[in-house]
N, C-alpha and C positions, 0 to 999 in steps of 0.2 A: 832871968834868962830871956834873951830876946827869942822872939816869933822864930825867927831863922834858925838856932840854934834847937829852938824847940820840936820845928818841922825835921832837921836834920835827926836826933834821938827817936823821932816818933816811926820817920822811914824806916830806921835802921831796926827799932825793936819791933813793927808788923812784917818787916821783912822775914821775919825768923819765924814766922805763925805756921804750921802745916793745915790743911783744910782738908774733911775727904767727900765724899758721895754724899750731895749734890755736886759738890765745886770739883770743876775740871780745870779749870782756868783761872790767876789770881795776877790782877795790874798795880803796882802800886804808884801811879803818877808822883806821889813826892818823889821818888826816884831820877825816872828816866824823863819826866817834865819837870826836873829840879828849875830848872832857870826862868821859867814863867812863873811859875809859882811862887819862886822866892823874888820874884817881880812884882807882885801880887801882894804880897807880903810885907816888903820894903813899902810899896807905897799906900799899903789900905791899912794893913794893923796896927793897932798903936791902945794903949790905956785909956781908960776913962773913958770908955762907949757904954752910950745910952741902953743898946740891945744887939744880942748876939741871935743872928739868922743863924740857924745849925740845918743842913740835909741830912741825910740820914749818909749816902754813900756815891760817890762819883758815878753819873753816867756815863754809858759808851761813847755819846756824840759831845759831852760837856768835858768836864773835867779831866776824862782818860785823855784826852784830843790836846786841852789846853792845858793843863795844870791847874785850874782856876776855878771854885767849886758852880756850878751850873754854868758850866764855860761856854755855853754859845760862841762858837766862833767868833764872827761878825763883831759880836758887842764887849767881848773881851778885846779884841784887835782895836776895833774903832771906838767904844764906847770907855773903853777902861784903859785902851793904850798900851795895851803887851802885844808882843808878840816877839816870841824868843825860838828861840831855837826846843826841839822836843825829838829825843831820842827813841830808839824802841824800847820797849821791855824784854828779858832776856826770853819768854813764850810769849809767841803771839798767836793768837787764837786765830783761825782763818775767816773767820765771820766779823773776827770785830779789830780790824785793823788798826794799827794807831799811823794818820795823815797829820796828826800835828795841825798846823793852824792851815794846811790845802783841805785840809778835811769839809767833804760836801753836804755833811747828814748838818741836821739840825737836831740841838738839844732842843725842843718844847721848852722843860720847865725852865731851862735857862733863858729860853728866848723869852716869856715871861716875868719872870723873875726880874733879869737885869732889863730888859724893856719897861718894867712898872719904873725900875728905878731911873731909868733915865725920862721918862715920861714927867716923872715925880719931883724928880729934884734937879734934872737937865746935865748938872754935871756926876761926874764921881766923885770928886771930891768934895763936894757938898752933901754928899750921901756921908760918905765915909768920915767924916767929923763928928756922926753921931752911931753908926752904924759900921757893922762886920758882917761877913757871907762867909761858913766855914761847912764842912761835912765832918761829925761825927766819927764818922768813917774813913778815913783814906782809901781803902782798896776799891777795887771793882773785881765783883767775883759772877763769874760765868759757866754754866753748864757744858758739857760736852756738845749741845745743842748750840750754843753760844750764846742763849737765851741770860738776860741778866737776870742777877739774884740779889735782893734786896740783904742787907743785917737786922730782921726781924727780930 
């Protein structure tokens, strides 16, 4: 089963998950940032990688924003070469808006993260011939507070 097919099954079955107290709020960027990600996807995943980088769950300024697991804007756009189109989610929490790739915040660990790699190996695809960046996790789950919540 390809990557794409597989992200598609994986949206559809967390889709269906109910969550209660803490989670007031739940994103599932496979979704509604289907087209980055499956950008992302076409062009990074592929067999026979050396080592899989796993986050634990999309951040609010990374991934929820771009589709792309510690999606720092910036480095996803210019570094990695996406930038698609990114719809809302059907709740949108009023503290954690989805701006898609206008989005102002900065992901830290993503600006790290894909900063080491392009410091490291200069292009993406010279990363990505041995190397994948995925979350564990797909959702992003939010308090009523709008505070994130880890899958501890």
């Amino acid at each position: 089963m390809s990557p794409i097919c597989i992200s598609r099954w994986l949206a559809c079955e967390v889709d269906s998950l109910q969550f209660s107290d803490p989670i007031n709020c739940v994103y599932n960027p496979l979704v509604y940032a289907r087209k980055p990600h499956e950008a992302y996807l076409k062009r990074h995943a592929k067999q026979g990688l050396d080592a899989l980088f796993l986050g634990m769950n999309p951040g609010p300024w990374g991934m929820a924003q771009t589709g792309v697991p510690f999606g720092e804007v910036s480095l996803v756009r210019d570094f990695l070469g996406i930038e698609e189109a990114v719809n809302q989610p059907p709740i949108v929490h009023p503290k954690r808006p989805i701006n898609g790739f206008a989005c102002k915040r900065s992901e830290v660990s993503g600006r790290r993260l894909w900063g080491w790699v392009q410091n490291r190996f200069r292009k993406a695809s010279t990363f990505n011939k041995r190397f994948f960046i995925a979350n564990y996790c797909p959702l992003v789950f939010m308090e009523e507070s709008g505070r994130n919540r880890t899958p501890d």
